[in-house]
N, C-alpha and C positions, 0 to 999 in steps of 0.2 A: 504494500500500500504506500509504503514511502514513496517510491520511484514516482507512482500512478501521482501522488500530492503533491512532488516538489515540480514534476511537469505543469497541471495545472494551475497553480500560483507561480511559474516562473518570471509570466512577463502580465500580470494579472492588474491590471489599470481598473479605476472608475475616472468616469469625466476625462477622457485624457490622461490623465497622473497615474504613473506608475508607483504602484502598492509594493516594497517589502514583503515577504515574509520570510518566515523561516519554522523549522522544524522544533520545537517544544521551547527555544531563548531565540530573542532578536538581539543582538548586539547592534545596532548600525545606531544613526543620529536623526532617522527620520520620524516626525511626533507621528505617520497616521502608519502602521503594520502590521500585518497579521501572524497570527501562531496558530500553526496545528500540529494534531498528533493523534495516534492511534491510543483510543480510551481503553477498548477491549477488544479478543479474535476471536468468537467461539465458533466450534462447527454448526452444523445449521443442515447437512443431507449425508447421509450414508445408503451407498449401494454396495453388495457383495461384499461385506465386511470392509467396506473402504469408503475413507471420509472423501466426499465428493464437491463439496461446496461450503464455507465457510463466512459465517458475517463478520463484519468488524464496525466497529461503533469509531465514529469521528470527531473529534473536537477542533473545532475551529473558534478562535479569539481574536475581535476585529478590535483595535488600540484604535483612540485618536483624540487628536489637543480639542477639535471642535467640534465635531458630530462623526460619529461613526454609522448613522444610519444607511445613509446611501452607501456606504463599502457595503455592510451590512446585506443589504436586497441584493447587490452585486456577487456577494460570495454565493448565495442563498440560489441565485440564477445559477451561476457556475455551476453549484455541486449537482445541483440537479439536470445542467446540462451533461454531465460527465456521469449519468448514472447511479447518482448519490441519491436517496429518499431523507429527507428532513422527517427526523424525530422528536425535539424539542429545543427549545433557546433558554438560554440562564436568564441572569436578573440584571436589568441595566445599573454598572458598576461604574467606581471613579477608583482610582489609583492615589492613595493619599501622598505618597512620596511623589509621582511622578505628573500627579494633576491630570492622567489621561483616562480617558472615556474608553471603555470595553464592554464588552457582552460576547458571549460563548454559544455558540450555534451547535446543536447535536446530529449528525448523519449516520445513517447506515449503508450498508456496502455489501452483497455478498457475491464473493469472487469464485472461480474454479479451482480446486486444489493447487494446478499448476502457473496461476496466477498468484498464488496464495507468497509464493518463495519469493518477493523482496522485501 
């Protein structure tokens, strides 16, 4: 699932402006980026004694100094363009140290065993 995420947010714009992300920490200097990561993998299909398909649950965290909403729809489009189902959103949050706006978007995913290996 890594490979499959870090493709999709690679060149991942709203409005024009190219969005950051990164895999579970952003180190960079930009106030608006995104974090995900794989929450959970469970199996989900067995045929002839063999695990066939597998879900994995998604976390995606949109950061931002002024409005995170519009990334926000923007991710929300993507995952679902990319065969993600949305399952639920956290609670709109503020970052006391860093002053930034975040909210956590939940997806599901289930892949074929041999998709399953990144």
């Amino acid at each position: 699932m890594y490979k499959l995420l870090k493709a999709i947010f690679k060149d991942f714009k709203v409005d024009g402006k190219t969005i950051p992300s990164a895999f579970l920490d952003y180190r960079g200097n930009e106030e608006d980026y995104i974090i995900w990561q794989t929450n959970t993998t469970e199996p989900s299909f067995y045929a002839e004694n063999e695990l066939w398909f597998a879900e994995s649950e998604i976390m995606v965290t949109v950061y931002s100094k002024i409005s995170f909403l519009r990334m926000f729809e923007e991710v929300k489009k993507t995952m679902k363009n990319n065969g993600f189902i949305w399952i639920h959103d956290g609670l709109d949050m503020i970052d006391d140290d860093t002053k930034l706006y975040y909210k956590t978007s939940y997806f599901i995913k289930e892949k074929n065993q041999e998709e399953n290996n990144d």
